[in-house]
C-alpha positions as CSV (number, residue, x, y, z in Angstrom):
1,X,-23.8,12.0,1.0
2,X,-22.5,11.7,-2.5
3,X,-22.4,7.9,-4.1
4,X,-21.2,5.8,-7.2
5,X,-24.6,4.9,-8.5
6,X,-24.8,2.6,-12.5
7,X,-28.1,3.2,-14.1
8,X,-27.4,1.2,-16.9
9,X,-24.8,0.4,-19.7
10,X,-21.9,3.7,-20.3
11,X,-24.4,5.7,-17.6
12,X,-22.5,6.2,-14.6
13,X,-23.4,9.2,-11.8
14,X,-22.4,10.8,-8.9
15,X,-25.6,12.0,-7.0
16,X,-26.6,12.8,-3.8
17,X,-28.2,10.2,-1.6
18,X,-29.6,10.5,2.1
19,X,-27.1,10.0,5.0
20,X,-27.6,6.6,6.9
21,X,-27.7,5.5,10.6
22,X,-26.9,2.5,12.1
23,X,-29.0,0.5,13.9
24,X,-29.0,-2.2,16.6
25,X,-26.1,-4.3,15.7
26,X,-24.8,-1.8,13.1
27,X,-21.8,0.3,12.1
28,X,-21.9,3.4,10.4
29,X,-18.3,3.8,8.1
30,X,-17.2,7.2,6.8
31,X,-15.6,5.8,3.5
32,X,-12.4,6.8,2.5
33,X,-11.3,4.7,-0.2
34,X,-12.7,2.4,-2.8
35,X,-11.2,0.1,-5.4
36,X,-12.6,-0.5,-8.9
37,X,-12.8,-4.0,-9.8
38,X,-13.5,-5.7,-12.8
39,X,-17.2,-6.4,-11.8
40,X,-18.0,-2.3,-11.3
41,X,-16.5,-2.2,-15.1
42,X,-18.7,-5.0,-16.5
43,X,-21.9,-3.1,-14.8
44,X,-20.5,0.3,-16.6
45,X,-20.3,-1.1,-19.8
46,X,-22.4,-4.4,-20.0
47,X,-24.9,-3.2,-17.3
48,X,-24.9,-6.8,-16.2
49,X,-21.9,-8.9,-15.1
50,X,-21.7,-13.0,-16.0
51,X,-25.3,-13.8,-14.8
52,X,-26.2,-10.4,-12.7
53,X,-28.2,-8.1,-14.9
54,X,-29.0,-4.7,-13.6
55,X,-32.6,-4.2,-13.1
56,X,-32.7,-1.0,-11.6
57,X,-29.8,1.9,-10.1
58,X,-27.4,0.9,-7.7
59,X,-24.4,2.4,-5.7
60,X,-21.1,0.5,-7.0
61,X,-18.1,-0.5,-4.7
62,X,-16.8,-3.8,-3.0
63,X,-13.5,-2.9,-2.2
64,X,-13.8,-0.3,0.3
65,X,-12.2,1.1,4.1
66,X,-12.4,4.0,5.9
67,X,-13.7,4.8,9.5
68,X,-16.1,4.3,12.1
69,X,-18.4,7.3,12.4
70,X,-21.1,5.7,14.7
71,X,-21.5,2.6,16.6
72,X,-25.4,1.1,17.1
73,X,-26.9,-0.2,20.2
74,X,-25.7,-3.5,21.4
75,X,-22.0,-3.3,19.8
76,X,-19.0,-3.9,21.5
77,X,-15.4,-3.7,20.6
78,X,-15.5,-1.5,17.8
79,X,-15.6,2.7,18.5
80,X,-16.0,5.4,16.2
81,X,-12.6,6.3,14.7
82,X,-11.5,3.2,14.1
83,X,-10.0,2.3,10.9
84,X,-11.8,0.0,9.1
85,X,-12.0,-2.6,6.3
86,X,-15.2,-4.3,5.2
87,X,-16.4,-8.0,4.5
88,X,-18.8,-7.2,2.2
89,X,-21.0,-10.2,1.9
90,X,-24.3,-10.0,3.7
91,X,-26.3,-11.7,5.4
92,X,-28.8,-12.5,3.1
93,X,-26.7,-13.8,0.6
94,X,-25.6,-10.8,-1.2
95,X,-22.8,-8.8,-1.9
96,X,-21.5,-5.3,-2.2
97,X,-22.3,-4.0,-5.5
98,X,-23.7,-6.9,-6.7
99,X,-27.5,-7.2,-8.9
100,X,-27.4,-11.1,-8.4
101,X,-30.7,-10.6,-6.4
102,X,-33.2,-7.8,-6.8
103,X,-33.2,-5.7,-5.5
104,X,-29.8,-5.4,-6.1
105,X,-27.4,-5.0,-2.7
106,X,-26.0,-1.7,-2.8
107,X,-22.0,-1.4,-2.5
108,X,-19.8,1.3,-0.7
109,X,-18.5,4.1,-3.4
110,X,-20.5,6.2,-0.8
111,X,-19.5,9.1,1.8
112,X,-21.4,7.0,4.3
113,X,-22.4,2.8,4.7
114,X,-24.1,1.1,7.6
115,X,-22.9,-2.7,8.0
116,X,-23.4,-5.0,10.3
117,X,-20.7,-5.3,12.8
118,X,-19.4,-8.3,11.9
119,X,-18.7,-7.4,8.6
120,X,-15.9,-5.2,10.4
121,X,-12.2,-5.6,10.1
122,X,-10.1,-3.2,11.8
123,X,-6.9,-2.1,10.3
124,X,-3.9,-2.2,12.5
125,X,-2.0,0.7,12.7
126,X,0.9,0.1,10.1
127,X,-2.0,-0.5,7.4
128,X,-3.6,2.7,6.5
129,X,-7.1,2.6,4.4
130,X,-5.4,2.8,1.1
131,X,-4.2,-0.1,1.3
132,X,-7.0,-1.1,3.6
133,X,-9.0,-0.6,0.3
134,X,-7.4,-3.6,-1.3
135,X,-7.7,-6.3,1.2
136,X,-10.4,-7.4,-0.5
137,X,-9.3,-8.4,-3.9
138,X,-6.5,-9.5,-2.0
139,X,-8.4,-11.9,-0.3
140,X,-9.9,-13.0,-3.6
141,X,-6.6,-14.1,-4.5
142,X,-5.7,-15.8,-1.6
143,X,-8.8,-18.0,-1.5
144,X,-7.4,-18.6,-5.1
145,X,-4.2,-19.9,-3.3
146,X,-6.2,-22.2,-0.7
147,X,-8.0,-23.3,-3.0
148,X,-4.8,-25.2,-5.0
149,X,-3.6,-26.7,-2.0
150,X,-0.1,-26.6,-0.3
151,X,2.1,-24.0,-2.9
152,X,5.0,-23.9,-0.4
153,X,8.1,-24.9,-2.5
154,X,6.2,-25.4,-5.8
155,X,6.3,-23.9,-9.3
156,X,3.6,-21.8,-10.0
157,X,2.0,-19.6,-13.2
158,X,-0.3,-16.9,-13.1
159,X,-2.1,-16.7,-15.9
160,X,-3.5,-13.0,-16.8
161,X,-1.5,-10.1,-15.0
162,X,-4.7,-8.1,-14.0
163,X,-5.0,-6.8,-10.8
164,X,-6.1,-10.3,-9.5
165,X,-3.4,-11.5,-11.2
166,X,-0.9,-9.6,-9.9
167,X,-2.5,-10.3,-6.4
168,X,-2.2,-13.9,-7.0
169,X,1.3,-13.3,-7.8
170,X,2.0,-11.9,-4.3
171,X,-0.3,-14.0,-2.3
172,X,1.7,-17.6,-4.0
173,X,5.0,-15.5,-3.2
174,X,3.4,-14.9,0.5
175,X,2.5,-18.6,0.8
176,X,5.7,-20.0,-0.4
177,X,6.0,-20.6,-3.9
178,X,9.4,-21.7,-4.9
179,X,8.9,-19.0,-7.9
180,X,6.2,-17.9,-10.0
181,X,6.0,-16.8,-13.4
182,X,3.0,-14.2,-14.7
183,X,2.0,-14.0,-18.5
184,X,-0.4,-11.8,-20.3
185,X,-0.4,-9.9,-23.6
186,X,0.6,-6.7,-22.5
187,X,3.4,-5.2,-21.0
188,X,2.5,-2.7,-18.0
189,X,0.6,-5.7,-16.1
190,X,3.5,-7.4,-16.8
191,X,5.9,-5.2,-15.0
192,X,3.3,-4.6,-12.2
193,X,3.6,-8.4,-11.6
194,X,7.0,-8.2,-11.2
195,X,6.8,-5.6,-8.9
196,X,4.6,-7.7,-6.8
197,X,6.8,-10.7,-6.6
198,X,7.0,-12.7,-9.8
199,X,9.7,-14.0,-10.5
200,X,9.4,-14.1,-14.1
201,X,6.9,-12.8,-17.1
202,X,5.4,-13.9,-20.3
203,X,4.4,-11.5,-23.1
204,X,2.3,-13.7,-25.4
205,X,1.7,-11.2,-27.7
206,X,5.5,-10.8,-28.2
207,X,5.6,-14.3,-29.1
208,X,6.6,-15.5,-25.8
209,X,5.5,-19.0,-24.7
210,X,4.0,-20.3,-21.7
211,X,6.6,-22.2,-19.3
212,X,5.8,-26.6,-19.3
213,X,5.0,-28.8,-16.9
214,X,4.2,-26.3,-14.2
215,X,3.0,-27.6,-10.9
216,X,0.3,-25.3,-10.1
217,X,-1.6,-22.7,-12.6
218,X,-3.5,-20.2,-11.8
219,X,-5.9,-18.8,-14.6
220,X,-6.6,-14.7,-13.8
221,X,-7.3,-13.7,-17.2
222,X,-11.2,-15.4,-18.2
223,X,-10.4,-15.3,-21.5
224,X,-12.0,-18.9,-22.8
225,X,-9.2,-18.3,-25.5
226,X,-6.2,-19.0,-23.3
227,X,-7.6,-22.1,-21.6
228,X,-6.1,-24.1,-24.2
229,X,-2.4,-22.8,-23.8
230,X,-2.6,-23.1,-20.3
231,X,-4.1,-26.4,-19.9
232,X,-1.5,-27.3,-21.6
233,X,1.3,-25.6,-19.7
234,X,0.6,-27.5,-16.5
235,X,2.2,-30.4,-15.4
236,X,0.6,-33.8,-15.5
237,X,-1.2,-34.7,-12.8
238,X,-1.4,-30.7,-12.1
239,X,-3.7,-27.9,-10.5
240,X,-5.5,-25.2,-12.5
241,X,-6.8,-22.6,-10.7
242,X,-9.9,-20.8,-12.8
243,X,-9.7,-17.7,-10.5
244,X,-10.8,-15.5,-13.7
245,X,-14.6,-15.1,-14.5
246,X,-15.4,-17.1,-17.7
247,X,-18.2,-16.0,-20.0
248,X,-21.7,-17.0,-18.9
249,X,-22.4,-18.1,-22.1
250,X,-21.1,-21.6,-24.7
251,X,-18.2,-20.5,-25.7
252,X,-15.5,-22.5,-27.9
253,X,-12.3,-23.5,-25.8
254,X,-9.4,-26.2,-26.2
255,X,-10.1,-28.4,-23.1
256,X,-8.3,-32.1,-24.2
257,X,-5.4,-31.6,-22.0
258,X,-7.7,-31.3,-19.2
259,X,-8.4,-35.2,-19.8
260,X,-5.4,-36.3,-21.0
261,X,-3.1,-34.9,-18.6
262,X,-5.2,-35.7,-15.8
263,X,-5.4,-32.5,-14.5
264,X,-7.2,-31.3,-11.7
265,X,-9.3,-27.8,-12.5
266,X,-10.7,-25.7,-9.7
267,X,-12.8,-22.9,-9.6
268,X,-12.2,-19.9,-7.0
269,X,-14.8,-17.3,-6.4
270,X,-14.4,-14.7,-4.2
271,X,-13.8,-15.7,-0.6
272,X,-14.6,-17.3,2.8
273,X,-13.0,-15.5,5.5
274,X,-9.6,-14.7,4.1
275,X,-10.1,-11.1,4.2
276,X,-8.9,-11.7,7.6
277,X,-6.0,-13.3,6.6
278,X,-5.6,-10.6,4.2
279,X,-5.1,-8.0,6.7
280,X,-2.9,-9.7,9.0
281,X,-0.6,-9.8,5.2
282,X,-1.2,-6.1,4.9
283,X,0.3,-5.7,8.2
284,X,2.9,-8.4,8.2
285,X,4.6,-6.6,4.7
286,X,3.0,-8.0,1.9
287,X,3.3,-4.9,-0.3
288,X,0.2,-4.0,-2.7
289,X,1.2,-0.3,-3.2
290,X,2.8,-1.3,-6.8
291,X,-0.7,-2.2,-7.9
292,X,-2.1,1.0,-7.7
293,X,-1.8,3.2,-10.5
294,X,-4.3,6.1,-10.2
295,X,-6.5,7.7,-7.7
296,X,-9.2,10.1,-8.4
297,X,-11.7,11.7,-6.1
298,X,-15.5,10.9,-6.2
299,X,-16.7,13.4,-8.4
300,X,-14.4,12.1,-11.1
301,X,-15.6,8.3,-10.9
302,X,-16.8,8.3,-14.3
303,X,-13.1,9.2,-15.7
304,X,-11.7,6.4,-12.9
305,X,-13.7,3.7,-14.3
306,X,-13.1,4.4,-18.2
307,X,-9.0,4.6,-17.1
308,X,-9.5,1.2,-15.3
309,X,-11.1,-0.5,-18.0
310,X,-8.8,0.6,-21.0
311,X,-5.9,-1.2,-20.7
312,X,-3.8,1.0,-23.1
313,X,-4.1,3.2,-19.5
314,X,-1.4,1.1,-17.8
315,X,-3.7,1.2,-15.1
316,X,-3.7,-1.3,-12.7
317,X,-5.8,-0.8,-9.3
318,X,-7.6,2.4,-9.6
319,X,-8.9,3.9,-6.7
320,X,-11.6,6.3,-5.6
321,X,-11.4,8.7,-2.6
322,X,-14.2,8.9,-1.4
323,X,-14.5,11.6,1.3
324,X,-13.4,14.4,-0.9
């Protein structure tokens, strides 16, 4: 089978690894498609990502569906064809794509993946993989949401219109915000936002300020820069989600309105079980399709992961087909 497999800093390859089985407990999943997140970029061109450094090759790929294309002993409920989504936390504590342990846990930019069973989440029939493919950063973003409490009914801002961002966007509008307002410094997030539900946008670098006093704030872009601004934008007494990934290192940042404002500032990373909820959005309308901007096929990876990170692309959710 052919795989998505970082060797280091700017050395990305497609190569040609043995086909799996599953095994007692296991599935077997003919990939299809597979979203490149901002995590696969950082290993691309940092070969490390926050704390994770790559110590040695490993397949990329975390946001990932396809089909069942072999069920192992002792499985019930799940039969080959099925179309699939995956959880892709293990059991041991790792996750798809991930070099936070070594060795490193292998993600799903592959023609083939064996995962336990319950990592499954079948697709109903109105969500095909494509959009199967992005349950999972869409469940990042609704953890986000849980994570700020009630949003029904409340003003929100989205900080950074990335493609968490712009999931954040939808998933406040799915939980019943009263209207939400995205900023960022360029304009093509900006009017992918929009397309996912916001109800306003923000172009800093236009000059554009930051709404005041806003009841709930999420923070999508990690930039240590912005904290300031939008620490300051919230409401006293307010939430502030820190959904984006902050550098892993000291790095200056404006944090007094934190204090003085009495603001309470949460972190979100990745997710619990929402991918479930996730899916049951998918299928219930919540539409992701604006978000994706290219699709490439596997041999092409390399040029799919230089268009998602340059963000002069316009690219938003960039995805990988996998079985062709």
């Amino acid at each position: 089978m052919k795989a998505v497999v970082v060797h280091g800093a700017n050395d990305l390859r497609v190569e040609e690894l043995p086909d799996p089985a599953p095994g007692t407990g296991e599935v077997l999943v003919a990939m299809e498609w597979g979203g490149i997140c901002g995590s696969d970029i950082s290993y691309w061109r940092h070969g490390s990502t926050g704390t994770a450094v790559l110590k040695h090759p490993m397949v990329l790929g975390h946001e990932v569906a396809g089909h069942i294309a072999g069920v192992g002993a002792g499985v019930t409920g799940l039969r080959e064809g099925d179309r699939v989504t995956i959880h892709p936390a293990t059991e041991s504590g790792g996750y798809f794509g991930s070099a936070a342990f070594d060795p490193h846990t292998d993600g799903g930019f592959c023609g083939l993946k064996v995962v336990r069973a319950e990592q499954i989440r079948r697709l109903p029939d109105a969500v095909d993989t494509v959009r199967g493919a992005l349950a999972e950063p869409l469940a990042v973003a609704m953890h986000a949401v849980n994570r700020a409490g009630a949003v029904r009914g409340r003003e929100v801002l989205v900080n950074g219109a990335g493609p968490i961002g712009a999931l954040v966007v939808a998933a406040a509008k799915y939980a019943g915000a009263a209207s939400v307002v995205a900023a960022d410094v360029v304009d093509a997030p900006l009017a992918i936002a929009k397309a996912m539900g916001a109800d306003g946008v923000v172009n800093l670098a236009a000059g554009e300020h930051l709404p005041s006093q806003v009841e709930v704030v999420f923070e999508a872009s990690g930039a240590a820069a912005a904290l300031g601004g939008v620490l300051h934008a919230a409401a006293r007494n307010g939430v502030v989600v820190q959904v984006g990934n902050l550098p892993g290192q000291p790095t200056p940042a404006s944090l007094g309105d934190l204090v003085t404002r009495e603001l309470t500032w949460i972190g979100s990373y990745r997710f619990v079980d929402e991918i479930t909820d996730a899916v049951a959005a998918l299928d219930d309308g919540l539409d992701v399709t604006p978000l994706i901007t290219h699709r490439y096929p596997i041999d092409d990876a390399a040029d799919a992961i230089a268009v998602a990170a340059d963000r002069n692309t316009g690219s938003g959710k960039v995805l990988i087909q996998l079985n062709g």
